[in-house]
C-alpha positions in Angstrom: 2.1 -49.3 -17.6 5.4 -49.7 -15.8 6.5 -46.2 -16.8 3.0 -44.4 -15.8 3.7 -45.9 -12.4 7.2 -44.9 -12.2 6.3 -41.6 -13.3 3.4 -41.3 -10.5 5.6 -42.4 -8.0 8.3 -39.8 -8.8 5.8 -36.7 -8.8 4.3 -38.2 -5.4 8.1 -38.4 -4.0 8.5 -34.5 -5.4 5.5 -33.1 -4.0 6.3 -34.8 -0.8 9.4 -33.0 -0.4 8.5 -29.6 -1.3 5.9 -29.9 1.0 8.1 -30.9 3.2 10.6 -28.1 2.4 8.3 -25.7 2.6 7.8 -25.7 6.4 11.2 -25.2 7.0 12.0 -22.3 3.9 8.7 -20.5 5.5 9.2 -20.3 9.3 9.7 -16.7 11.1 13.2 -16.2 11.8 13.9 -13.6 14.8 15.1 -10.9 12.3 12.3 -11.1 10.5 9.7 -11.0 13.4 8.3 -7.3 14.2 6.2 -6.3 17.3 2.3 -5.2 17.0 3.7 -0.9 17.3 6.4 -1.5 14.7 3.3 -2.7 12.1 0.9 -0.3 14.0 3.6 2.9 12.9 4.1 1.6 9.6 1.0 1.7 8.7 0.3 4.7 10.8 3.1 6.6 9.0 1.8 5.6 5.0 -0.8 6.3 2.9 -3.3 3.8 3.4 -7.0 4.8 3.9 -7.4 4.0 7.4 -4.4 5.2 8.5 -4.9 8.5 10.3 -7.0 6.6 12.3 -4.4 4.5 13.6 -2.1 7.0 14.0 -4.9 8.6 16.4 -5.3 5.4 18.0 -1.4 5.2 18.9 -1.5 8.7 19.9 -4.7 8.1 22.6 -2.6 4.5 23.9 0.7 6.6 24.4 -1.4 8.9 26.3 -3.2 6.3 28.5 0.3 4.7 29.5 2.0 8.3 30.6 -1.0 9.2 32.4 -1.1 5.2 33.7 2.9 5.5 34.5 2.2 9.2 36.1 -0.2 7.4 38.5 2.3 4.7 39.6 4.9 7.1 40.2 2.1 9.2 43.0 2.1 5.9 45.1 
């Protein structure tokens, strides 16, 4: 009996600290971090089905902020 307890204890105590482990191994560093057009031209620039079409979509935004930037610069 006293060894099924001990033994219970111990597991609860281990899964306790990877748990608590975990938060810390898992959290984004800075390096690691990488902006919404980084992901958007990755998967713009591979072979994924679907990907033309966001490599269309980053083509009309670009155009919308020069044309959006052109503006600016009349006033």
């Amino acid at each position: 009996m006293n060894r099924v307890l001990t033994l219970t204890l111990v597991t609860i105590v281990l899964v306790l600290a990877a748990c608590g482990c975990g938060a810390q191994v898992s959290g984004d560093s800075i390096a690691t971090v990488k902006t919404a057009a980084q992901i958007d031209s990755a998967i713009a620039r591979s072979s994924l089905p679907g990907s033309r079409v966001v490599s269309g979509a980053m083509r009309m935004t670009g155009r919308a902020a020069h044309r959006a930037s052109s503006l600016d610069s009349l006033q």
